[in-house]
N, CA, C, O and CB atoms as a CASP TS submission, in Angstrom:
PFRMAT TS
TARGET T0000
AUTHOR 0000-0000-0000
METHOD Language model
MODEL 1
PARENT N/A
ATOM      1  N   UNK     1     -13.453   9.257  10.858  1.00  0.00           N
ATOM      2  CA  UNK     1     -12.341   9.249  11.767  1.00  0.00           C
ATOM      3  C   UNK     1     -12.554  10.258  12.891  1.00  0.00           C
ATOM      4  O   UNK     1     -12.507   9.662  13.967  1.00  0.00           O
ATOM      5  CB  UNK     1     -11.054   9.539  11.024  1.00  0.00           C
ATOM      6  N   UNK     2     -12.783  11.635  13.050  1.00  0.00           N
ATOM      7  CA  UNK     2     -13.550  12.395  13.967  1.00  0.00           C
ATOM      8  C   UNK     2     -14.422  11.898  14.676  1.00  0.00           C
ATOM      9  O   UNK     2     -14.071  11.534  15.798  1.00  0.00           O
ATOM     10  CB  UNK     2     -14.094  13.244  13.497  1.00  0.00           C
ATOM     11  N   UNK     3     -15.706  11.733  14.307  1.00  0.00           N
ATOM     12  CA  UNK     3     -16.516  10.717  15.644  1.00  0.00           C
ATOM     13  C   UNK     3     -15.918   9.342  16.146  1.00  0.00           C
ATOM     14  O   UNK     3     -16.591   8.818  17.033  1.00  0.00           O
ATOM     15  CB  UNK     3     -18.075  10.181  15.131  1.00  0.00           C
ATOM     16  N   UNK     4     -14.751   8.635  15.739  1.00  0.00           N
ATOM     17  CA  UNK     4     -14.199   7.835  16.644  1.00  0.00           C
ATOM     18  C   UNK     4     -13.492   8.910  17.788  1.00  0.00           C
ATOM     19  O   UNK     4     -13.606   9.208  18.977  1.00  0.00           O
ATOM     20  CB  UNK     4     -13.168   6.795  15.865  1.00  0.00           C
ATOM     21  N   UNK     5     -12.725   9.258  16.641  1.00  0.00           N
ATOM     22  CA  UNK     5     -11.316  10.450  17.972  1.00  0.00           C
ATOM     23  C   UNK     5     -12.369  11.337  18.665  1.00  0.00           C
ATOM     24  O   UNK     5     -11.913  11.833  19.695  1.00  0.00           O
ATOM     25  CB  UNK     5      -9.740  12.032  16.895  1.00  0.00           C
ATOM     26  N   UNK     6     -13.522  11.650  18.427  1.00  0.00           N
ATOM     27  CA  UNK     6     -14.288  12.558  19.869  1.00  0.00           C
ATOM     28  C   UNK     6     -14.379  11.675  20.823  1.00  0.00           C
ATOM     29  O   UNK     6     -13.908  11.774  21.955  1.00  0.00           O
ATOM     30  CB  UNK     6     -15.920  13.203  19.730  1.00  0.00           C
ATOM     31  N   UNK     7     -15.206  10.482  20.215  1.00  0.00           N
ATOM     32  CA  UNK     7     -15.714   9.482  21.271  1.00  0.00           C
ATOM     33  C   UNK     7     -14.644   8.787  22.119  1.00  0.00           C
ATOM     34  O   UNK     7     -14.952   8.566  23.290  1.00  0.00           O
ATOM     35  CB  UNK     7     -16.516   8.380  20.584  1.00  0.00           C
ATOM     36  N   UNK     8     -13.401   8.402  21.687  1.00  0.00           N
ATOM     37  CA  UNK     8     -12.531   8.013  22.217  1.00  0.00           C
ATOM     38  C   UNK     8     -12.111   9.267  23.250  1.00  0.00           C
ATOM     39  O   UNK     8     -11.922   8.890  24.407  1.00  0.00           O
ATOM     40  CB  UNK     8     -11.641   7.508  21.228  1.00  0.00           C
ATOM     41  N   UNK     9     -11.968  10.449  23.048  1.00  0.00           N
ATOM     42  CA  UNK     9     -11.406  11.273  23.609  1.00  0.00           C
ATOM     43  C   UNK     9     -12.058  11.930  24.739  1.00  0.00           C
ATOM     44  O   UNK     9     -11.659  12.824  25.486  1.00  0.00           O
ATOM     45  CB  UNK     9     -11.063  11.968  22.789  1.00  0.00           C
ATOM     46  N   UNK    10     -13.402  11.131  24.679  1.00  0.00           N
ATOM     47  CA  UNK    10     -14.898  11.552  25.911  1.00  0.00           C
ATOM     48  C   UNK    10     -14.091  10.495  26.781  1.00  0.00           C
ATOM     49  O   UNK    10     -13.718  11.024  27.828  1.00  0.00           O
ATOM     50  CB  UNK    10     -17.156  11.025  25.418  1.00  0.00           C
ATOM     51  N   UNK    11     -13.819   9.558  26.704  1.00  0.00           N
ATOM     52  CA  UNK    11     -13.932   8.424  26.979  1.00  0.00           C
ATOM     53  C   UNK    11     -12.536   8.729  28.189  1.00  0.00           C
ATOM     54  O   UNK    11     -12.422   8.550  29.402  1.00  0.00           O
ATOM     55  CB  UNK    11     -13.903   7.311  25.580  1.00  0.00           C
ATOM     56  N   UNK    12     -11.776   9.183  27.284  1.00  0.00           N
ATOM     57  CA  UNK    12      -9.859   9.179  28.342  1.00  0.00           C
ATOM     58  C   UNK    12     -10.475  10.371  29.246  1.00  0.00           C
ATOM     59  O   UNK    12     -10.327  10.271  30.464  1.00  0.00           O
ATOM     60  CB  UNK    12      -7.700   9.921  27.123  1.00  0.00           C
ATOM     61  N   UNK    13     -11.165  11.504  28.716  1.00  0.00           N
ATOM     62  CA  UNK    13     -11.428  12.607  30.169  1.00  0.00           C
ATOM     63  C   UNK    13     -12.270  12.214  31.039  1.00  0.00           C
ATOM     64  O   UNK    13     -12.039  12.541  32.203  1.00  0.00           O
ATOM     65  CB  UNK    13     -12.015  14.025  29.923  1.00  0.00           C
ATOM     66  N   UNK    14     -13.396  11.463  30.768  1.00  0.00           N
ATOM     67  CA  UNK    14     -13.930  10.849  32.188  1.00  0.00           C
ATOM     68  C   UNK    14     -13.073   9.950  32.728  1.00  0.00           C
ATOM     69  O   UNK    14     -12.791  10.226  33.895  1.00  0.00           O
ATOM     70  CB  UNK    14     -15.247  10.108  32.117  1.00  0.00           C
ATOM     71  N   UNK    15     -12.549   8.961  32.296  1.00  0.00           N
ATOM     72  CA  UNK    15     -11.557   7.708  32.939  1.00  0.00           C
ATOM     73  C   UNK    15     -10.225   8.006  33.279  1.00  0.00           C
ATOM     74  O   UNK    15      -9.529   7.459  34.135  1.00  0.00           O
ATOM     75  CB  UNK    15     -11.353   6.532  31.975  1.00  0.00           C
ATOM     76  N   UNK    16      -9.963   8.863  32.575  1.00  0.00           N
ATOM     77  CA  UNK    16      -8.169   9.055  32.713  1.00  0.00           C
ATOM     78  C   UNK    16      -7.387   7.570  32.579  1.00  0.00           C
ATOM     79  O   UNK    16      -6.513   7.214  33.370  1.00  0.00           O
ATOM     80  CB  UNK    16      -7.677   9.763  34.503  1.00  0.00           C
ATOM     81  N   UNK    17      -7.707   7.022  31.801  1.00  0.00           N
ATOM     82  CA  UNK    17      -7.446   5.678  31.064  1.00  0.00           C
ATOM     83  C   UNK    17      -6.719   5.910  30.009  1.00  0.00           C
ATOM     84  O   UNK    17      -7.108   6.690  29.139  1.00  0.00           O
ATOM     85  CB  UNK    17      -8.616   4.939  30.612  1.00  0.00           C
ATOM     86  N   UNK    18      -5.538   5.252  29.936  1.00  0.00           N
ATOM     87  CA  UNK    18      -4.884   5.222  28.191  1.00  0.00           C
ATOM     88  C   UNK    18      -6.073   4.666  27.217  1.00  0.00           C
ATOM     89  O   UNK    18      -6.777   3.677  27.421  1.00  0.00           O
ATOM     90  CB  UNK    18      -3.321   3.924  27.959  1.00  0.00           C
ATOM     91  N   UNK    19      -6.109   5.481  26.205  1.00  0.00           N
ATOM     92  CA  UNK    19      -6.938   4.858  24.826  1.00  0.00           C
ATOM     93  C   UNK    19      -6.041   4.194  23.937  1.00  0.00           C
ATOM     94  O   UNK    19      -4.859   4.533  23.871  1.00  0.00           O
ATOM     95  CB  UNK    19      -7.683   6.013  23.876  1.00  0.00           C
ATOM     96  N   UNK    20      -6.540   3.231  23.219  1.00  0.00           N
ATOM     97  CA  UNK    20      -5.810   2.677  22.122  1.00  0.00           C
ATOM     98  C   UNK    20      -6.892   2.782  20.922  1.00  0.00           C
ATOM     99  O   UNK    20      -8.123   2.763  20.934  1.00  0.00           O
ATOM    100  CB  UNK    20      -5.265   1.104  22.451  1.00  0.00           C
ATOM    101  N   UNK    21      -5.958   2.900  19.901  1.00  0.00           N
ATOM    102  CA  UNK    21      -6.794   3.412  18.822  1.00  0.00           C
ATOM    103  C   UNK    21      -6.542   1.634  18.046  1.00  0.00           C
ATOM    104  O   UNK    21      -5.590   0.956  18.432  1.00  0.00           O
ATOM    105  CB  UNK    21      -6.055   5.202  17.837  1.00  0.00           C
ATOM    106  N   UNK    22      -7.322   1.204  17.188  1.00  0.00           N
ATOM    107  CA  UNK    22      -7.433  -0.212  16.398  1.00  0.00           C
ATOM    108  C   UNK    22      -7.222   0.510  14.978  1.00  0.00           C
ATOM    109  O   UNK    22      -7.962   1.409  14.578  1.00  0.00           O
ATOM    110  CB  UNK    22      -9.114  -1.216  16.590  1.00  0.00           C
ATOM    111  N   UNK    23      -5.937  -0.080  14.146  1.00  0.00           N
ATOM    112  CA  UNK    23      -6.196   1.014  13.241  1.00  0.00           C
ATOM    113  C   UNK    23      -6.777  -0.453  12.067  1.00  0.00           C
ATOM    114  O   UNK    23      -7.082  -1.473  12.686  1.00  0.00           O
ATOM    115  CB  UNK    23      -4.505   2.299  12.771  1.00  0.00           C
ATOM    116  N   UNK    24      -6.849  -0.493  11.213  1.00  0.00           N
ATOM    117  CA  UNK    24      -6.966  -1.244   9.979  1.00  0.00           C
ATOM    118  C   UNK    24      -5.852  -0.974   8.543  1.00  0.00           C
ATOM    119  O   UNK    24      -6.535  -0.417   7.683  1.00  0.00           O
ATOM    120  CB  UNK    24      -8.457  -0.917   9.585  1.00  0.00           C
ATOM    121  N   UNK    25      -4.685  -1.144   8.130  1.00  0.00           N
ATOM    122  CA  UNK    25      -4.085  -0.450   6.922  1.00  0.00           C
ATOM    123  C   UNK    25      -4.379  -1.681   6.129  1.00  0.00           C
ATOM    124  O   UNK    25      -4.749  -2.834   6.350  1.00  0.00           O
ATOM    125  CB  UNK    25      -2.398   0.127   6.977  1.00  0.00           C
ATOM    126  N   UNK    26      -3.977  -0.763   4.872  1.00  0.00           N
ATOM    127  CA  UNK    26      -3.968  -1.654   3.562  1.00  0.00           C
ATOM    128  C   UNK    26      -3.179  -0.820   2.423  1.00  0.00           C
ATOM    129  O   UNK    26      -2.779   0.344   2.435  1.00  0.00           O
ATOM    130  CB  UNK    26      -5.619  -2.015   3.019  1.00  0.00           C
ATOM    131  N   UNK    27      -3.120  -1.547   1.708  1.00  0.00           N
ATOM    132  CA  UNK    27      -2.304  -0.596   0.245  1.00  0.00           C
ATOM    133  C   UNK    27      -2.805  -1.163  -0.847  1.00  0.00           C
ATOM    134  O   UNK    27      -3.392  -2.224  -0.634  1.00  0.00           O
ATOM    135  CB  UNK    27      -0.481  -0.694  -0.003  1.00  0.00           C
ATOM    136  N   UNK    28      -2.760  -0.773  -2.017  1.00  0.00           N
ATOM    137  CA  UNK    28      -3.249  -1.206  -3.369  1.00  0.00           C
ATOM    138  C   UNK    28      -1.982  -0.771  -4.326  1.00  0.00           C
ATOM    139  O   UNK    28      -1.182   0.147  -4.146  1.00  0.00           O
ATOM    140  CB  UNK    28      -4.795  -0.417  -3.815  1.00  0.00           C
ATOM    141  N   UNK    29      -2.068  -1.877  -5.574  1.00  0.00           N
ATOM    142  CA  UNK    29      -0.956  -1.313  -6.186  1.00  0.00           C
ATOM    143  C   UNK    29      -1.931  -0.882  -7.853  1.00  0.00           C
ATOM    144  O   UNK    29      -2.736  -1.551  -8.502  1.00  0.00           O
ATOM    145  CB  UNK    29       0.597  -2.655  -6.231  1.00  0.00           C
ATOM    146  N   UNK    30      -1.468   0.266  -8.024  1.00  0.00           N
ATOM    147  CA  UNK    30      -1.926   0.823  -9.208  1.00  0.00           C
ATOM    148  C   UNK    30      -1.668  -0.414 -10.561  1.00  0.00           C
ATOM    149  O   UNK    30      -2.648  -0.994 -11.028  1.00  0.00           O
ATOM    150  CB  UNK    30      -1.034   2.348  -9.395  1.00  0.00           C
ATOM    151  N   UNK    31      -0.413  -0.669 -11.021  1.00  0.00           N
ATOM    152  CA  UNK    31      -0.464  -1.228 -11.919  1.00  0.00           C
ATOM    153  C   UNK    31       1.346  -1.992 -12.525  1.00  0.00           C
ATOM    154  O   UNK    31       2.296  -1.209 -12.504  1.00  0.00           O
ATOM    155  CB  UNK    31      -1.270  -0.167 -12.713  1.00  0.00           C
ATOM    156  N   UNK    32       1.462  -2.681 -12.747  1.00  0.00           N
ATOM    157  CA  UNK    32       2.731  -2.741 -13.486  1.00  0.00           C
ATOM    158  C   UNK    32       3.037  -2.981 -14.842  1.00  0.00           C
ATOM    159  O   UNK    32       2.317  -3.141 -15.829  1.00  0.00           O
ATOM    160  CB  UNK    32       3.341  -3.516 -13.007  1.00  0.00           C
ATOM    161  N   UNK    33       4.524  -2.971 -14.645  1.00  0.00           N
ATOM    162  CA  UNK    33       5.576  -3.098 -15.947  1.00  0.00           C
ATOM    163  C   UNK    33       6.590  -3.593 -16.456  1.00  0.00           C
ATOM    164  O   UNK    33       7.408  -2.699 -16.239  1.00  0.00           O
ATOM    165  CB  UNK    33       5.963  -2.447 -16.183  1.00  0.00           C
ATOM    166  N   UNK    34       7.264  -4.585 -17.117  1.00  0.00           N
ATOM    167  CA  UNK    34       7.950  -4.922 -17.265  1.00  0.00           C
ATOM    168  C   UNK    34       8.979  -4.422 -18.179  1.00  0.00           C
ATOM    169  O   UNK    34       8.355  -3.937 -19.123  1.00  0.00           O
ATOM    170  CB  UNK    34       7.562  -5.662 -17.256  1.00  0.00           C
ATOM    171  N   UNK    35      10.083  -4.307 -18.357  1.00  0.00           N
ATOM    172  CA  UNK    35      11.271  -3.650 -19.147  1.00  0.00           C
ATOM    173  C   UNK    35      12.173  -4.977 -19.652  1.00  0.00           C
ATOM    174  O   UNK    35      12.532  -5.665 -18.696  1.00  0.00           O
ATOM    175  CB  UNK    35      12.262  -2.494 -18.057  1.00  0.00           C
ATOM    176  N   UNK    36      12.507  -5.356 -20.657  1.00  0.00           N
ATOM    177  CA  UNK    36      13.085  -6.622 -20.905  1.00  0.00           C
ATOM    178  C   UNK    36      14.350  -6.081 -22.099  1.00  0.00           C
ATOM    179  O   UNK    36      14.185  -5.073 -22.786  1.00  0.00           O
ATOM    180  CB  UNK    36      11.771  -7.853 -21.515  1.00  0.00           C
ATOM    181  N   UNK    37      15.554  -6.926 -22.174  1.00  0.00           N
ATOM    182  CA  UNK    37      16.521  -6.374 -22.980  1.00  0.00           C
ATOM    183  C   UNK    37      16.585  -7.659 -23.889  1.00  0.00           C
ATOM    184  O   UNK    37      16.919  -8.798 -23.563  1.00  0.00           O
ATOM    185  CB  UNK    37      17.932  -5.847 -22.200  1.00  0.00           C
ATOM    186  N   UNK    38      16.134  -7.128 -25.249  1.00  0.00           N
ATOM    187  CA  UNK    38      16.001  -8.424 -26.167  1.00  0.00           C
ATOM    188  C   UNK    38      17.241  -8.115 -27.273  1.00  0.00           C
ATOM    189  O   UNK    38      17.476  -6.983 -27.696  1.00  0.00           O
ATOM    190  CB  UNK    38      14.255  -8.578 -27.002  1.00  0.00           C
ATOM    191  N   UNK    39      17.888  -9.156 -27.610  1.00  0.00           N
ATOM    192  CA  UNK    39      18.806  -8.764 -29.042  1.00  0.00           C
ATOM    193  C   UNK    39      18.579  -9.383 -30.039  1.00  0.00           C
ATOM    194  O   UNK    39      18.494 -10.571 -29.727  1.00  0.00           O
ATOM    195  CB  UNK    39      20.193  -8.930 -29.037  1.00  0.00           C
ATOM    196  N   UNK    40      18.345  -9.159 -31.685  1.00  0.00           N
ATOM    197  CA  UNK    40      18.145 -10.252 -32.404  1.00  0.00           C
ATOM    198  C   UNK    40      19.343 -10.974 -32.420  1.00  0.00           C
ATOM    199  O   UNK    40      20.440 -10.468 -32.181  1.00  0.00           O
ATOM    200  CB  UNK    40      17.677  -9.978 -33.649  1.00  0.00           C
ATOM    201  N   UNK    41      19.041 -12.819 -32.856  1.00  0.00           N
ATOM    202  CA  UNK    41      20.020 -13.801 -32.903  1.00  0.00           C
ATOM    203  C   UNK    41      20.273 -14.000 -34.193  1.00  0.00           C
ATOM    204  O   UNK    41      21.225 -14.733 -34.460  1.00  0.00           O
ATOM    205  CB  UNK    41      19.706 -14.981 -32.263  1.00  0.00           C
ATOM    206  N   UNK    42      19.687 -13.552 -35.018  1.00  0.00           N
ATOM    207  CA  UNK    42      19.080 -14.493 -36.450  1.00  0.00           C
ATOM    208  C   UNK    42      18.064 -15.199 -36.699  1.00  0.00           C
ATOM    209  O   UNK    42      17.549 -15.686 -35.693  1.00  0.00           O
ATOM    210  CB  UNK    42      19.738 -15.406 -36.820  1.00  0.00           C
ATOM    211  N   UNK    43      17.521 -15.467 -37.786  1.00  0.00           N
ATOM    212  CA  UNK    43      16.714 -16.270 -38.224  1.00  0.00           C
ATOM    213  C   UNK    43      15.547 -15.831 -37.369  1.00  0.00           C
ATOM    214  O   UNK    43      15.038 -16.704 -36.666  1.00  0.00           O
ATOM    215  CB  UNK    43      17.174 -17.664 -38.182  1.00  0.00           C
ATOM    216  N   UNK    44      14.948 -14.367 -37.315  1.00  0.00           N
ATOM    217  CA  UNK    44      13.591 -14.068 -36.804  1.00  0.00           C
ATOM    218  C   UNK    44      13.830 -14.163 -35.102  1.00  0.00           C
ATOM    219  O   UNK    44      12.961 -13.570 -34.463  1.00  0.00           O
ATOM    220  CB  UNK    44      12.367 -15.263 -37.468  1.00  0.00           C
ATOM    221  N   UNK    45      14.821 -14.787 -34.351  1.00  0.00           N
ATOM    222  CA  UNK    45      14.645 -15.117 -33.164  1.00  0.00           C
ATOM    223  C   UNK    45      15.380 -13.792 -32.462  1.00  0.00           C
ATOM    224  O   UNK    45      15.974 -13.030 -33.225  1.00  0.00           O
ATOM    225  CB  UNK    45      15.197 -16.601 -32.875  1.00  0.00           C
ATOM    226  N   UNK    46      15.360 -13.486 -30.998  1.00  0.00           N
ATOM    227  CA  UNK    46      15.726 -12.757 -30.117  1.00  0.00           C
ATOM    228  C   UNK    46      15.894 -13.675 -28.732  1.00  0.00           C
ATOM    229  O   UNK    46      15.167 -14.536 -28.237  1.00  0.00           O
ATOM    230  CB  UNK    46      14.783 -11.637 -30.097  1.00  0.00           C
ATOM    231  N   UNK    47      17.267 -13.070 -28.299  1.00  0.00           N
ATOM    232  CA  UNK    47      17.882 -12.940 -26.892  1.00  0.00           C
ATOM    233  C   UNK    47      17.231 -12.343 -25.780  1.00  0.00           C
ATOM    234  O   UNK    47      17.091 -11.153 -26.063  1.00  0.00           O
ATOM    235  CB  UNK    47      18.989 -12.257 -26.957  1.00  0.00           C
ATOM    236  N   UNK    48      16.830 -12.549 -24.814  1.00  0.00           N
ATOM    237  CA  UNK    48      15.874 -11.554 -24.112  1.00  0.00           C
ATOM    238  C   UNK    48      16.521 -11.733 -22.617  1.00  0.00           C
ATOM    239  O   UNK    48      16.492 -12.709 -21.866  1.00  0.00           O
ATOM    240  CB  UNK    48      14.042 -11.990 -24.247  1.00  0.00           C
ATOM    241  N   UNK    49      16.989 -10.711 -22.489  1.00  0.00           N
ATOM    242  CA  UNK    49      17.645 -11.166 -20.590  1.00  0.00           C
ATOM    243  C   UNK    49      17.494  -9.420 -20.194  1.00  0.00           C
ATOM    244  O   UNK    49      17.063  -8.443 -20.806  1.00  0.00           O
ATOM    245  CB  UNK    49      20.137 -12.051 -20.353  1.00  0.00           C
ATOM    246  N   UNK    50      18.067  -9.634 -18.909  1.00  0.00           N
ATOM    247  CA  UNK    50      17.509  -8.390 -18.108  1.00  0.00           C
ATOM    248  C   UNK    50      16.423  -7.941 -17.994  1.00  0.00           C
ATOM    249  O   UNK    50      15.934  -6.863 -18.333  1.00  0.00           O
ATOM    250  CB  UNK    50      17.907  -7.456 -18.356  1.00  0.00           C
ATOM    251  N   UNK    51      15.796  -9.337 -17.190  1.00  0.00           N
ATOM    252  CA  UNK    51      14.299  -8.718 -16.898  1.00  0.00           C
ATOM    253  C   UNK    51      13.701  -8.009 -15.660  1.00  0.00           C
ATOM    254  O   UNK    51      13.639  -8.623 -14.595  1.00  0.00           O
ATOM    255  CB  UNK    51      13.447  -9.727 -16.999  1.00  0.00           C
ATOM    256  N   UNK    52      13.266  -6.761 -15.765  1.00  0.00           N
ATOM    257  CA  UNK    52      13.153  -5.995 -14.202  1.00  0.00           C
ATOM    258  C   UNK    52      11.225  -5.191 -14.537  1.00  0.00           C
ATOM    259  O   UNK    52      10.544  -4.556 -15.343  1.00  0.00           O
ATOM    260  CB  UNK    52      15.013  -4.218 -13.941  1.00  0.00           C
ATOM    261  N   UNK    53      11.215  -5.949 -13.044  1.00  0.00           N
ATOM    262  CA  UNK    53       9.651  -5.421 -12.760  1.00  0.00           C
ATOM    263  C   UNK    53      10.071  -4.619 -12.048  1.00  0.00           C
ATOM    264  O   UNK    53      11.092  -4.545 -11.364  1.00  0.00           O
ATOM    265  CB  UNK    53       8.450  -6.273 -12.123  1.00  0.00           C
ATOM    266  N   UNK    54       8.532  -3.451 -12.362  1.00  0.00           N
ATOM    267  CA  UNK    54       8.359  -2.338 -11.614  1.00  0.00           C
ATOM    268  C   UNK    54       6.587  -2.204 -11.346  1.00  0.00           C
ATOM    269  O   UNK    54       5.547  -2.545 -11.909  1.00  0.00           O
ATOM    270  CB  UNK    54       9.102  -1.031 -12.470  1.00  0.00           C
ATOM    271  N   UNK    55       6.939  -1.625 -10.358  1.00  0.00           N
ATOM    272  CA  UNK    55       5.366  -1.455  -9.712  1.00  0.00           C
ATOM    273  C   UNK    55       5.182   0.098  -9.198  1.00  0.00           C
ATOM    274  O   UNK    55       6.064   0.756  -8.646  1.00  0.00           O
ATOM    275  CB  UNK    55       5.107  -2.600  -8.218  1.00  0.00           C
ATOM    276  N   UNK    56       3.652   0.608  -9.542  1.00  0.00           N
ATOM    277  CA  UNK    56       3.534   1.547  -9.293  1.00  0.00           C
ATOM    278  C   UNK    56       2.556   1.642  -8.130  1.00  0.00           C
ATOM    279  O   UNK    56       1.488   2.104  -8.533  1.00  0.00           O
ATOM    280  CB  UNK    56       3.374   2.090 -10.308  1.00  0.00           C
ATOM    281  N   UNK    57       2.549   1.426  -7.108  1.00  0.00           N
ATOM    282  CA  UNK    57       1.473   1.788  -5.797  1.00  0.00           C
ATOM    283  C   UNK    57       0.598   3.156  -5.705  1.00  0.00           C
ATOM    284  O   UNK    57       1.035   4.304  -5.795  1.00  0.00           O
ATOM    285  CB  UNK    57       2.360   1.864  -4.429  1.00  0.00           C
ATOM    286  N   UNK    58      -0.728   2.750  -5.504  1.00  0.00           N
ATOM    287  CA  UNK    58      -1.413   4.124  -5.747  1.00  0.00           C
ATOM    288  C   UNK    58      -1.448   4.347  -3.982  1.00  0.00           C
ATOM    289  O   UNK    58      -1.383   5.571  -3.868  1.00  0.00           O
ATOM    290  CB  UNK    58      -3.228   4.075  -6.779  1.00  0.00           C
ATOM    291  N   UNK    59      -1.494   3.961  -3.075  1.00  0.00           N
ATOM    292  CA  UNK    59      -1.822   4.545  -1.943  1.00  0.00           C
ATOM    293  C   UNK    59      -1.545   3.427  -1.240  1.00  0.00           C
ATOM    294  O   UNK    59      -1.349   2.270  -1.611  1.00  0.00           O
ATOM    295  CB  UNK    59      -3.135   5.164  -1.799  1.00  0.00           C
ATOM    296  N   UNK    60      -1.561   4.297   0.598  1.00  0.00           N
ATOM    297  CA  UNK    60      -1.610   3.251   1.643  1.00  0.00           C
ATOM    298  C   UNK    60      -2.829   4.025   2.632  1.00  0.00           C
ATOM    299  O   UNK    60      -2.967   5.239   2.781  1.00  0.00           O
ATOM    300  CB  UNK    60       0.095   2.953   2.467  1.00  0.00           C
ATOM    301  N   UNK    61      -3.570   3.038   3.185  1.00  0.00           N
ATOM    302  CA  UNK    61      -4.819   3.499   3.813  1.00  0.00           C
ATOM    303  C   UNK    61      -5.378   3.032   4.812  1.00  0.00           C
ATOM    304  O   UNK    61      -5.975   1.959   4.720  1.00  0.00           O
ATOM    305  CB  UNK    61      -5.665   3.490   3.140  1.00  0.00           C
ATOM    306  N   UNK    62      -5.310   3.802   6.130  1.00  0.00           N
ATOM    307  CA  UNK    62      -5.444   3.554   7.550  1.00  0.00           C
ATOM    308  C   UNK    62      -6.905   3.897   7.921  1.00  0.00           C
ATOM    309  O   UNK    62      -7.172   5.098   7.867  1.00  0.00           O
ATOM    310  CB  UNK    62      -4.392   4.407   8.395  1.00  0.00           C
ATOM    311  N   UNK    63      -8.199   2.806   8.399  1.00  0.00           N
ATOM    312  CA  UNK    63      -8.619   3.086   9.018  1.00  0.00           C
ATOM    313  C   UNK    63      -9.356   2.709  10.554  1.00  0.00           C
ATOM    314  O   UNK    63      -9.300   1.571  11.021  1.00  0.00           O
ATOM    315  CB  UNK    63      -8.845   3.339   8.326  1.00  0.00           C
ATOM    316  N   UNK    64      -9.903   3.613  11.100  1.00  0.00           N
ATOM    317  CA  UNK    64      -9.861   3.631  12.469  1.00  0.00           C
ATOM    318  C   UNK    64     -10.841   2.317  12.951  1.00  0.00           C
ATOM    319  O   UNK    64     -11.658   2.088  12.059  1.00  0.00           O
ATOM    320  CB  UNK    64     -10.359   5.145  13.009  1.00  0.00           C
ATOM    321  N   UNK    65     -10.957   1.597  13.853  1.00  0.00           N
ATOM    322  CA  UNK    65     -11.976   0.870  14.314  1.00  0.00           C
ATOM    323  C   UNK    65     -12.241   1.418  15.566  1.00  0.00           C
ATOM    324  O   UNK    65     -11.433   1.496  16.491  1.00  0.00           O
ATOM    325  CB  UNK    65     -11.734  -0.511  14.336  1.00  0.00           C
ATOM    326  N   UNK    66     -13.529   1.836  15.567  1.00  0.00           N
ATOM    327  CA  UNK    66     -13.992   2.309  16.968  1.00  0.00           C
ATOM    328  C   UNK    66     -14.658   1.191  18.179  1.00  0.00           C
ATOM    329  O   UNK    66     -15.013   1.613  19.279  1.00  0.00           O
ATOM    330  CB  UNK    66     -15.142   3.400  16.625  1.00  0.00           C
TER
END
């Protein structure tokens, strides 16, 4: 990321030109989970409602295109 932002920044003091930077993002998600509310009914069986996902995101990640 430094040798873009020098080179870009050679670039605006000779020209006196706006620079635009190209960025690239992305994110990844670490992993998930589910939480479920089960009740027994009888006879070995269960009720299962209230189902809520959760997600854990490990990062978001910007980079530069020169």
């Amino acid at each position: 990321m430094l040798r873009c932002l020098s080179r870009k920044n050679e670039v605006y003091r000779k020209s006196r030109v706006h620079v635009n930077y190209n960025l690239t993002c992305n994110f990844t998600t670490h992993g998930c989970f589910y939480v479920v509310d089960c009740y027994p009914i009888g006879n070995a069986g269960y009720e299962c409602k209230d189902v809520d996902h959760f997600v854990n995101y490990l990062g978001f990640c910007c980079n530069f295109v020169c």
